[in-house]
LUMTINU-833817 format. One line per 3 residues: their letters; for each residue x, z negated, y of N, C-alpha, C. Coordinates in nm, 4 decimals, decimal comma, always signed. Layout:
// LUMTINU-833817
a = X/Z/Y/X/Z/Y/X/Z/Y  ... .
This chain:
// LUMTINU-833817
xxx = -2,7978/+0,3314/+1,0105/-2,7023/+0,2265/+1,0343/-2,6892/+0,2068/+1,1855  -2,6916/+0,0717/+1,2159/-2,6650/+0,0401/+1,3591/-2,5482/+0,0192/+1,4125  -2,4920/+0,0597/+1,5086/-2,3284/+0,0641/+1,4844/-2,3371/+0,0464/+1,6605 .
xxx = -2,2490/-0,0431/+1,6781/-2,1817/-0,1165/+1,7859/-2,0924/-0,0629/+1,8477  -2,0225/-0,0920/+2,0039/-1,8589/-0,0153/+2,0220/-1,8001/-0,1685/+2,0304  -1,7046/-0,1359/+1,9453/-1,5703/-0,2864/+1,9096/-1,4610/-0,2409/+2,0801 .
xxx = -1,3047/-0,2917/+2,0106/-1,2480/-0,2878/+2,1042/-1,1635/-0,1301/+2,1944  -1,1786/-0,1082/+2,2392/-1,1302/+0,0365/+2,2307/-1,2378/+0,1556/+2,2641  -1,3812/+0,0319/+2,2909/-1,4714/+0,1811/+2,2177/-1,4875/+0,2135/+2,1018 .
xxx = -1,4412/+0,1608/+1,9646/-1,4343/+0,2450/+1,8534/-1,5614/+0,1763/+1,8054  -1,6281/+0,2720/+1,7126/-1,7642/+0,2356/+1,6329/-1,7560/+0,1435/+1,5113  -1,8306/+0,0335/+1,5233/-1,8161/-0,0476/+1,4314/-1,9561/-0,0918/+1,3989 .
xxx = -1,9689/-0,0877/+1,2592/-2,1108/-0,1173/+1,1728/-2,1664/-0,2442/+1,2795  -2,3225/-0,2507/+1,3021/-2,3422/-0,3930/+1,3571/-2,3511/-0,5059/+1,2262  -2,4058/-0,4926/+1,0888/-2,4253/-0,5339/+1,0100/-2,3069/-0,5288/+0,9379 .
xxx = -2,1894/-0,6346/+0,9222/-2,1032/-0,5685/+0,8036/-2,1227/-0,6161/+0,6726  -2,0651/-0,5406/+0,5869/-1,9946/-0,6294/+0,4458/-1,8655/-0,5716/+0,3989  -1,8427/-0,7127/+0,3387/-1,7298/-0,7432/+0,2691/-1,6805/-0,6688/+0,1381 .
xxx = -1,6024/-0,5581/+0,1699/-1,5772/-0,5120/+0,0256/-1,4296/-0,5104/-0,0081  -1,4159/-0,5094/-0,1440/-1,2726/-0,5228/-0,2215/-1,2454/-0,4369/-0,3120  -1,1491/-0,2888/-0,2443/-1,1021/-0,2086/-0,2810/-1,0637/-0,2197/-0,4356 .
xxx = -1,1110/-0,1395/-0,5156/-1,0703/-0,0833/-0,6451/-0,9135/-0,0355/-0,6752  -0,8752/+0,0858/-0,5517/-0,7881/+0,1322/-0,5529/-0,7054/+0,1342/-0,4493  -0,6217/+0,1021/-0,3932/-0,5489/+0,1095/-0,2346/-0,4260/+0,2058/-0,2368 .
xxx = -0,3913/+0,2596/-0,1654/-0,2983/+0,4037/-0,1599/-0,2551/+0,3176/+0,0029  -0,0720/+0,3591/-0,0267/-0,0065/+0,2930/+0,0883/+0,0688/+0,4123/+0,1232  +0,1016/+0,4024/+0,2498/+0,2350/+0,4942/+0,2574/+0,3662/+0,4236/+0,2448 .
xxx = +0,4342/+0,5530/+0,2356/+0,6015/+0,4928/+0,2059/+0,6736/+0,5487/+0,2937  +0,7670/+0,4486/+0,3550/+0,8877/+0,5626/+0,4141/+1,0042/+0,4842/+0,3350  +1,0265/+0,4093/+0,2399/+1,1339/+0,4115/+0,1499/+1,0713/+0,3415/-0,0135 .
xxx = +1,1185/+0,3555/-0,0923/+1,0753/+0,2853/-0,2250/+1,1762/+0,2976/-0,3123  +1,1819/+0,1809/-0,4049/+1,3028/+0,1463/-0,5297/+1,2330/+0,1869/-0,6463  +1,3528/+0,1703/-0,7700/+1,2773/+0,1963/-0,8948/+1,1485/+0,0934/-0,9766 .
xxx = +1,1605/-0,0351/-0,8663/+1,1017/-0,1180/-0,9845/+0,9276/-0,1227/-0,8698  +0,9592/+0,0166/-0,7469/+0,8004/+0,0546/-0,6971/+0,7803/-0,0616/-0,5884  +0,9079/-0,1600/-0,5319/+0,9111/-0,2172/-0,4257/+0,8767/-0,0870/-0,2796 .
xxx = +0,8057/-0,1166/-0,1795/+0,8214/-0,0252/-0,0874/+0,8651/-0,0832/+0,0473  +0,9030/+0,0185/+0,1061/+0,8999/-0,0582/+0,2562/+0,7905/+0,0804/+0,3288  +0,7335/-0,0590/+0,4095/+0,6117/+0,0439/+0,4638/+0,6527/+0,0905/+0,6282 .
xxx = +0,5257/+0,0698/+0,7358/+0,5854/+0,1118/+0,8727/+0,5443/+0,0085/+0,9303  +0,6171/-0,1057/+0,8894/+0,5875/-0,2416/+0,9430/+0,4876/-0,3791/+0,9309  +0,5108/-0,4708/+1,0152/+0,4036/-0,5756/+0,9809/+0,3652/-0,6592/+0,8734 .
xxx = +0,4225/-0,5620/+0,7483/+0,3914/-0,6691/+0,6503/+0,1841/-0,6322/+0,5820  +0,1380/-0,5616/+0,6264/-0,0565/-0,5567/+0,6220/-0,0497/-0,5741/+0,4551  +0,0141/-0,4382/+0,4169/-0,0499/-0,3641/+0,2846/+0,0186/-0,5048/+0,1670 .
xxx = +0,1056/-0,5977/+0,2232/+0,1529/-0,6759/+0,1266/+0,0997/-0,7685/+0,1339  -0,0009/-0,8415/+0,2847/+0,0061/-0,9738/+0,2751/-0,1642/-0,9337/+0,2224  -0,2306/-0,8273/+0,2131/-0,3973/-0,7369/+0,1682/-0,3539/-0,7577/+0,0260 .
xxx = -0,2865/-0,6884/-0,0273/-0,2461/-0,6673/-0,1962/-0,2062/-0,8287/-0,2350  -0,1526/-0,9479/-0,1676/-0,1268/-1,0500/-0,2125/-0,2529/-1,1587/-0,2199  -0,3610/-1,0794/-0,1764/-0,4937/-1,2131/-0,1558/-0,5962/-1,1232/-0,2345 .
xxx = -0,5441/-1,0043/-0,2870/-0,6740/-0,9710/-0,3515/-0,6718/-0,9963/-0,5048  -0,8096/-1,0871/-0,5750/-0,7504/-1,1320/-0,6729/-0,9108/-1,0682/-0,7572  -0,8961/-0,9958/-0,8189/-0,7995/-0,9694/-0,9576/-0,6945/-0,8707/-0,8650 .
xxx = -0,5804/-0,8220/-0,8228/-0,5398/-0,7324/-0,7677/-0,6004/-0,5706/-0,8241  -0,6045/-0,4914/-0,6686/-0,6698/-0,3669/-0,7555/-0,5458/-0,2941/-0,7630  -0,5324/-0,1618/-0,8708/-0,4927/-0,0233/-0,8504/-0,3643/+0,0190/-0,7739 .
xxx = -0,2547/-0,0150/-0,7514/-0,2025/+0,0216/-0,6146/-0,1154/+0,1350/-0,6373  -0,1376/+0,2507/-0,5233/-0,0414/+0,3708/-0,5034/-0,0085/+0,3938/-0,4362  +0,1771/+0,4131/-0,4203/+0,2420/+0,4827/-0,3027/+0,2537/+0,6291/-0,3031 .
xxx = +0,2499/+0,6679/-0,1750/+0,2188/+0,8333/-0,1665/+0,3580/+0,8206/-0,0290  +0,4912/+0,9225/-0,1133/+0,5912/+0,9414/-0,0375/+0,6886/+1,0368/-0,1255  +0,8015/+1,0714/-0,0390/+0,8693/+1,1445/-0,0512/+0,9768/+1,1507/-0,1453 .
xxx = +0,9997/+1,2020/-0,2657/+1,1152/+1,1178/-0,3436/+1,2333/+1,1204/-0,2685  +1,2912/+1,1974/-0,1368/+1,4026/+1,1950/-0,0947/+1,4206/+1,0616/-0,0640  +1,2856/+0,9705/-0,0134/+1,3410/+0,8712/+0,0242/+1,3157/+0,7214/-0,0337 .
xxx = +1,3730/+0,7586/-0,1973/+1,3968/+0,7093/-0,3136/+1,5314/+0,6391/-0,2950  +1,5521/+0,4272/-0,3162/+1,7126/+0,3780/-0,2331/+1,6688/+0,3238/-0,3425  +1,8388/+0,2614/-0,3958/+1,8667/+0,1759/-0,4982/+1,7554/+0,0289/-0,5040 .
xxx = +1,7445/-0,0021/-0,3958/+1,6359/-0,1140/-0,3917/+1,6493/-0,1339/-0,2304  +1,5097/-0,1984/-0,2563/+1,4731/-0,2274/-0,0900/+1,5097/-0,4096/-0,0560  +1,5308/-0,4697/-0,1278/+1,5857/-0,5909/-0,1030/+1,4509/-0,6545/-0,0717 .
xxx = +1,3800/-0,6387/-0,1725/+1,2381/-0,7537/-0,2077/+1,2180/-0,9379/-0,1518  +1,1399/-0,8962/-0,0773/+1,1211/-1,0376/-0,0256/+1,0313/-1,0977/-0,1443  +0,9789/-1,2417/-0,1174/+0,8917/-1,3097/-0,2297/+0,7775/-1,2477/-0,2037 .
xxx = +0,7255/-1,2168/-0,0401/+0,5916/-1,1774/-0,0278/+0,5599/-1,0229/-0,0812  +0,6968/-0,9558/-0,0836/+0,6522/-0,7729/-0,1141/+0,5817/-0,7652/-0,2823  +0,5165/-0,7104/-0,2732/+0,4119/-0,6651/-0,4250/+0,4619/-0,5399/-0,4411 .
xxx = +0,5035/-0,5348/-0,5853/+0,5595/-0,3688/-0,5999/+0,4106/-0,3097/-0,6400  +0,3833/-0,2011/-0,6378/+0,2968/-0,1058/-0,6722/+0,3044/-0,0896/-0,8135  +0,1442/-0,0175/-0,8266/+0,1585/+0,0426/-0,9494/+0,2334/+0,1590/-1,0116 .
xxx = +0,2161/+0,2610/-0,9218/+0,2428/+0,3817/-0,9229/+0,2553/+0,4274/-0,8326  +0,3748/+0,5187/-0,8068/+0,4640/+0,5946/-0,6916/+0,3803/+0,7376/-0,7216  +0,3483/+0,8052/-0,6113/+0,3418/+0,9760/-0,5689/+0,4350/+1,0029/-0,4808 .
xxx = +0,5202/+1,1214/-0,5776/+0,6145/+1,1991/-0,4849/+0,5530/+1,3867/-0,4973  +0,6366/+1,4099/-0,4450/+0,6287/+1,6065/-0,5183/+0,7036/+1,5950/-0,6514  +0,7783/+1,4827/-0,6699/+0,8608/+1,4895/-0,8081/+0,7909/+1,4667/-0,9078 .
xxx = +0,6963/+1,3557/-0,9014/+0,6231/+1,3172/-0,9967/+0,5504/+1,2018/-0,9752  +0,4689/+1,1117/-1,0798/+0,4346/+0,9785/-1,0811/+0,5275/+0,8901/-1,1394  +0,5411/+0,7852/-1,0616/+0,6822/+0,6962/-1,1160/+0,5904/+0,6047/-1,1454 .
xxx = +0,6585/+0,5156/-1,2535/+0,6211/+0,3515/-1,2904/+0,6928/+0,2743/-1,2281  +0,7330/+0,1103/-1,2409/+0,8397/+0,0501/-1,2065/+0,9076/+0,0677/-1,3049  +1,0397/+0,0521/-1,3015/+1,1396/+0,0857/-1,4023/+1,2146/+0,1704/-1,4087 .
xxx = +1,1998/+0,3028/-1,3627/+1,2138/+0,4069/-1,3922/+1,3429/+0,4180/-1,3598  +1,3956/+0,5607/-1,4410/+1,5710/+0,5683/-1,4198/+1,5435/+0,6997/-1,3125  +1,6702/+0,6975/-1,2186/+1,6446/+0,7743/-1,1782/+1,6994/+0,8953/-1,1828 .
């Protein structure tokens, strides 16, 4: 593979392609029961998960401490499929 330096210096394929994740794993620093999250800004993992169509797979990997009644869902936030805590795997819905 022939690989280029992008901005920063960092190595980047010279040849790319286009691929569309199966499965995407987000982080969390807060999440509700119905698997709304709030991430560490910007908006990426929602406005990525909102253009990928068929949508793939999606998992949050976080802490259940920082499990809130709801995160106050915008139109653009996509809840996840499935939550990872140390507690367990959550669905949306879930009681808590």
């Amino acid at each position: 593979m022939e690989i280029d330096l992008g901005p920063y210096d960092i190595p980047v394929p010279r040849n790319r392609k286009v691929v569309r994740p199966d499965v995407v794993i987000a982080p969390l620093v807060a999440f509700d029961r119905n698997n709304y999250r709030l991430g560490y800004g910007s908006g990426f993992f929602d406005i990525t998960l909102a253009a990928l169509q068929p949508p793939p797979l999606t998992i949050g990997v976080g802490f259940e401490i920082t499990a809130v009644e709801t995160i106050h869902p915008l139109p653009t936030d996509v809840p996840l499929n499935l939550i990872v805590t140390e507690a367990g795997v959550w669905k949306p819905g879930r009681v808590a």
